[in-house]
C-alpha positions, 0 to 999 in steps of 0.5 A, spaced: 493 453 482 501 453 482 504 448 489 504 452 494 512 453 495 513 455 488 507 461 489 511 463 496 517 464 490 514 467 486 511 472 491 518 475 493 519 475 487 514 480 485 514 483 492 522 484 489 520 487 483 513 491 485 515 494 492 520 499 493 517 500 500 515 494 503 520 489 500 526 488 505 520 489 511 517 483 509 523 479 508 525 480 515 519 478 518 519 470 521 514 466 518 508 465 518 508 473 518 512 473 512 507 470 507 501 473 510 503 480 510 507 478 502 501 477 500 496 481 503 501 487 500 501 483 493 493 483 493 492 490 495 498 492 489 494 488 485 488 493 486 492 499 486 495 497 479 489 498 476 487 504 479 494 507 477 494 504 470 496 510 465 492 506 459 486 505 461 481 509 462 477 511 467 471 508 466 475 502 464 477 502 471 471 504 475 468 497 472 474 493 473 476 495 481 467 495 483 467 488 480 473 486 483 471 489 490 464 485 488 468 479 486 473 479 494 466 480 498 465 472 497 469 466 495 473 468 490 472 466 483 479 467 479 475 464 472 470 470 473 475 475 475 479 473 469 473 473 464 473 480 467 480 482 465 480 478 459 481 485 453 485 488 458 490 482 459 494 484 455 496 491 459 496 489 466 501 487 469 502 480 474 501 482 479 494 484 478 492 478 473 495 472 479 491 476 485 488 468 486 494 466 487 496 472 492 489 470 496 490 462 496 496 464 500 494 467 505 493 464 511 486 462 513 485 465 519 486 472 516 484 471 509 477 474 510 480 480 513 484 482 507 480 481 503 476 486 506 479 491 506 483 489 499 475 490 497 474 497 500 481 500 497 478 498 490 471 500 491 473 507 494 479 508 488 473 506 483 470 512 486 476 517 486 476 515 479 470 516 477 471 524 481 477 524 476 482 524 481 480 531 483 482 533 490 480 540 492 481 540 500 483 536 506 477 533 507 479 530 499 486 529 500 484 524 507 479 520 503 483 519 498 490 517 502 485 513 506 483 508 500 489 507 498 494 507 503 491 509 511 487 501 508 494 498 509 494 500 515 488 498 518 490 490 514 497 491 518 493 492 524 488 486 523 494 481 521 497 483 528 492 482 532 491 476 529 497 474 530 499 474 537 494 479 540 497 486 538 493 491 539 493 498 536 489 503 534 485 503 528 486 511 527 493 511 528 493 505 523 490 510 518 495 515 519 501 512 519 499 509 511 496 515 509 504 518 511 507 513 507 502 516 501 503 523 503 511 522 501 510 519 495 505 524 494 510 529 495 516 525 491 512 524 485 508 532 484 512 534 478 512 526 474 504 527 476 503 534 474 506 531 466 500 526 466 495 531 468 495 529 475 495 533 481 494 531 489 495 537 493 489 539 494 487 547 491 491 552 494 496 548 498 503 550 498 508 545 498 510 547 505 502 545 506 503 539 504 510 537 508 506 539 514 501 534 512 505 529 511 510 531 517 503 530 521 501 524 519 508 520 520 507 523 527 501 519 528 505 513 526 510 514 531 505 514 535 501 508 532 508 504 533 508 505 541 503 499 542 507 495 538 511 491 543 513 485 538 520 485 536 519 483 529 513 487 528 516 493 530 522 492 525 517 491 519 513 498 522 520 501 523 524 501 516 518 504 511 517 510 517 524 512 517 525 511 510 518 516 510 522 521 514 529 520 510 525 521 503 522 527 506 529 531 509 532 529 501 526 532 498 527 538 503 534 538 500 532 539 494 533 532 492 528 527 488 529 520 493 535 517 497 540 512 495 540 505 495 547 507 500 543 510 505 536 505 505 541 500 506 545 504 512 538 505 516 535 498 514 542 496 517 542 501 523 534 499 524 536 491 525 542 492 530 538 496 534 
């Protein structure tokens, strides 16, 4: 295990290099916030990676995310998760092969709490990866979000609570991770769409799926009205109203926002 300041190094590194989203939010946060949540997103990026991967297959990723989930339900065995991944090492990123490393970062006091919820995100996209990814209605498309990004937000949740009493409320929570996921959703259908991929459920216009996504970034707006610590409400607030930016491009007709206009609301956000 690296010492522990060059692991918080390499940690921002990778957030810099894996999460357009999140990286900026994270940096602005004060410490020890800084590397509870760095970590916490990396440990769930780490899952996700392996879900989203496009060479494995999905059996593949079955036994990799179940074993993993198993592994993150007790002290975790970075020599049994590496003889897990050892004939695929060569195709996983980083950020997947160091989740130990992510883990020992994480504060003790909330460690077990993200690796709880890092460990019901694998089994439930080990599950969508068994069902082939096939969402055929709202119901779906919830259970899906949910898993792979409505858990972000029930983590973010904890680690506020734990952090200085924070109370929010845990559907609100769900519904401000699964808005993030419903842009990226709507901002990658035609790219998805090439790999035989399609998260709209059967049926739904594209209108249907920006209502969607309209409906659960209000819930955001209303999961942010408990939030009364500053730097707590500035880290919800950048990725939120980059959600809402990214979704007025895409109903411009554009694929995603400028660097410009990310560092105009990043900038807007933090002054005000």
């Amino acid at each position: 295990m690296k010492q522990a300041k060059q692991l918080q190094k390499d940690a921002i590194q990778m957030l810099k290099d894996t999460s357009r989203t999140f990286y900026i939010p994270i940096t602005l946060l004060k410490s020890p916030l800084k590397q509870t949540v760095g970590s916490a997103y990396l440990c769930m990026r780490a899952v996700d990676e392996i879900e989203d991967h496009e060479e494995l297959d999905a059996e593949v990723k079955q036994q990799l995310l179940r074993s993993t989930s198993d592994l993150l339900t007790r002290d975790f065995d970075d020599q049994a998760y590496r003889e897990l991944l050892k004939p695929y090492e060569s195709m996983l990123p980083e950020v997947t092969l160091r989740l130990a490393d992510w883990i020992h970062l994480c504060p003790d006091g909330i460690v077990e709490k993200v690796k709880e919820s890092t460990s019901i995100m694998a089994a439930g996209m080990a599950d969508w990866a068994e069902k082939g990814w096939d969402i055929g209605d709202k119901a779906d498309l919830d259970d899906y979000t949910y898993y792979v990004a409505g858990l972000v937000g029930v983590m973010l949740s904890d680690i506020w609570y734990w952090y200085d009493g924070t109370e929010t409320d845990r559907e609100l929570a769900i519904g401000y991770g699964r808005g993030l996921q419903a842009v990226n959703i709507l901002r990658n259908q035609d790219e998805d769409g090439e790999r035989g991929v399609n998260f709209v459920p059967d049926g739904w216009t594209r209108d249907d799926m920006f209502h969607y996504t309209e409906n659960n970034l209000a819930q955001a707006d209303e999961y942010m009205k408990a939030i009364k610590t500053r730097n707590i409400m500035l880290f919800c607030r950048i990725p939120l109203a980059l959600a809402k930016r990214t979704v007025k491009a895409l109903k411009e007709g554009r694929e995603k926002i400028s660097r410009n206009e990310v560092e105009t609301i990043v900038e807007d956000l933090k002054k005000d």
